[in-house]
N, C-alpha and C positions, 0 to 999 in steps of 0.2 A: 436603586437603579437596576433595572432589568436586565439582562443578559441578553446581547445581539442574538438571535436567533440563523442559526445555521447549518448549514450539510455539510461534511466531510467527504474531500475525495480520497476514496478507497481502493488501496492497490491486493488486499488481502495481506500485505507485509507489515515487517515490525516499524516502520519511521510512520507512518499512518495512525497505527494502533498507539503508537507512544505521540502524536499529537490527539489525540482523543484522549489518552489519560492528561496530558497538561492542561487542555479545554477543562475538561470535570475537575481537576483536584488545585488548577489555581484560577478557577472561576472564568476564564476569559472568553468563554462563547456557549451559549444552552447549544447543542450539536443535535439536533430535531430528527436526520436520517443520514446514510453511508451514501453516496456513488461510486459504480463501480463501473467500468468497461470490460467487457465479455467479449469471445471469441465464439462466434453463435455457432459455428462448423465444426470446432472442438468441446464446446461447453466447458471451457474452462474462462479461468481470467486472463484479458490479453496481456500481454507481456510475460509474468510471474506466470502464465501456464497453472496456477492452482484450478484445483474441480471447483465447479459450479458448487458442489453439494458442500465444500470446504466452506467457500465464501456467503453461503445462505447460514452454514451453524455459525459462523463468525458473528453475523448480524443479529439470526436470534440471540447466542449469549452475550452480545453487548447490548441487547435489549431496544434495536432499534432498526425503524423501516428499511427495508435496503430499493434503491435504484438501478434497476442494472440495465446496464444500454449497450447491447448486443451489436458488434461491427462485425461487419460482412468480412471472409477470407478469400483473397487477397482484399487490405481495404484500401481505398482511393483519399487521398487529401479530403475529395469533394463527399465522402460518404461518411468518413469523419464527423465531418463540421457539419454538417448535417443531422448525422444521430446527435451529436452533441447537443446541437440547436434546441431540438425535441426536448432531451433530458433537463433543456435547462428550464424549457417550460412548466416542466414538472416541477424545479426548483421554485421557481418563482410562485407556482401556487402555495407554494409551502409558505408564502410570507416573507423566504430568508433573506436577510440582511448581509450575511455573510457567507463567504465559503472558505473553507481551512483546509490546508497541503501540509505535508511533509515534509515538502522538500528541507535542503540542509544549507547547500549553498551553490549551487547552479542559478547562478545571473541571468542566464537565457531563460528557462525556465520560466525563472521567478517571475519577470517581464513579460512573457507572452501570457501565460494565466493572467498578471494586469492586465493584461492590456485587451485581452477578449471577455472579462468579467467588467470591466469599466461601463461599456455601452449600456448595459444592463442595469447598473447601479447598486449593483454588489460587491464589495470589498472583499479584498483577498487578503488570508492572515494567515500568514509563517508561524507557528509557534515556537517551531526548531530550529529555527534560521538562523545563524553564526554559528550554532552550539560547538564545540571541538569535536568531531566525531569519533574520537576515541573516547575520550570520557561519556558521551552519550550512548555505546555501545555498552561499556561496563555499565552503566547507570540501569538502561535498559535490562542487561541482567540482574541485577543484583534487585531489581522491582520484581523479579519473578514472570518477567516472558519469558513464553515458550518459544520457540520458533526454530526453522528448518529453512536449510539455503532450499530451493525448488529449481532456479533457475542458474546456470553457471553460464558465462561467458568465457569460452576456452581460450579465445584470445588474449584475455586480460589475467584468468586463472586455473588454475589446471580440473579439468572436467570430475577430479574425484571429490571435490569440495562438493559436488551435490549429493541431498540427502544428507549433510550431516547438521547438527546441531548448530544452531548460535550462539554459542559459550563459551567461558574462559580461553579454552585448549583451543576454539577453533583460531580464537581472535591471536593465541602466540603461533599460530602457523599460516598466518597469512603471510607470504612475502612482501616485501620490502616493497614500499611503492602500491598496493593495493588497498583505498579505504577499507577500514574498519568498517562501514554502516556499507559498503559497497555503491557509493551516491556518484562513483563515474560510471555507472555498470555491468562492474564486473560480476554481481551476484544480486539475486533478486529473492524473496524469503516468503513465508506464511506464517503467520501466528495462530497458536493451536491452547494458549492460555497467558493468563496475565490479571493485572489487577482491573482490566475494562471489562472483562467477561465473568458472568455470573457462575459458570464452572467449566472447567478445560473441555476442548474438544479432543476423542480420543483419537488419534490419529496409527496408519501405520508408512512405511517410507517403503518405496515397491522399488521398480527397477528404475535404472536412469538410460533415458535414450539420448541420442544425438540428430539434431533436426533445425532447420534451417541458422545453421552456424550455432546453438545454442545446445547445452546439456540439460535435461529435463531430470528431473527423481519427481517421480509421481506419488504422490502425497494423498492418500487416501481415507476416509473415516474410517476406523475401527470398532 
């Protein structure tokens, strides 16, 4: 029996990158190409703020097409759904059957990606969905990703968490009350090596600014 054919949505973070290695290593969907949302005014990735040039080596080392659909800054609901619409066009030439998230356990979420892939006739598939995200955290290290907070939400955690590592020591100094995988918010990441990419990408960690409510460390190839 063949393998649903599918695109993953790509955030350049590690809950992404660790549903792409459970697609591949426990067979549940062929993953054809990445999509990603870009910031066409910064060139970087929306949200996670990683560089453009970060989430293109991402794509070649895991050895697959990247989509990237470029939103306007500031962007509108309506400009949204719209690039959306476009990309998904491109999806659907692809054949795919499926589209794969990350997400962990955000109900809301989970439901509106149904609920805007349904018309379409594309199914939506959790791989990570219940997982404990503490034990999916250590799991995720100890499979050998690499990965770097990028994005901090001061509100939720203190702005010096950016730029550091996603490992052991960071995960015993997270205060009390702040996900592990960061899946309310509070921290957004890049992955720079693992077992989906054909060899690390080299990375260096620059300064971290602060801009619209959020702490940046700018993540750059080396």
């Amino acid at each position: 029996m063949s393998l649903p054919r599918a695109v993953l949505s790509w955030s350049s973070g590690k809950d992404c990158a660790m549903a792409l290695h459970v697609c591949r290593s426990e067979g549940l969907a062929d993953i054809v190409a990445l999509l990603c949302t870009t910031n066409e005014a910064f060139d970087r990735v929306a949200m996670h703020g990683t560089r453009n040039a970060i989430l293109r080596a991402q794509a070649a080392a895991a050895g697959l097409p990247l989509i990237e659909v470029p939103l306007p800054w500031p962007c509108s609901n309506d400009d949204y759904e719209a690039r959306m619409a476009a990309a998904m066009d491109q999806v659907r030439a692809l054949g795919v059957e499926t589209m794969v998230f990350g997400d962990l356990f955000l109900e809301d979420v989970r439901d509106y990606r149904i609920a805007k892939l349904e018309p379409l006739g594309i199914t939506a598939l959790f791989p990570l969905w219940g997982r404990p995200t503490d034990e999916l955290a250590r799991e995720m290290i100890a499979l050998g990703f690499e990965t770097h907070l990028v994005t901090v939400d001061p509100s939720k955690l203190d702005a010096s968490f950016a730029g550091r590592k996603f490992d052991a020591n960071l995960l015993a100094d997270l205060p009390e009350g702040v996900d592990p995988c960061g899946e309310n918010g509070e921290f957004h990441t890049a992955v720079s090596a693992g077992p989906i990419f054909d060899a690390p990408i080299k990375v260096a960690v620059g300064e971290t600014v602060l801009r619209d409510g959020f702490a940046f460390a700018d993540l750059s190839l080396s």
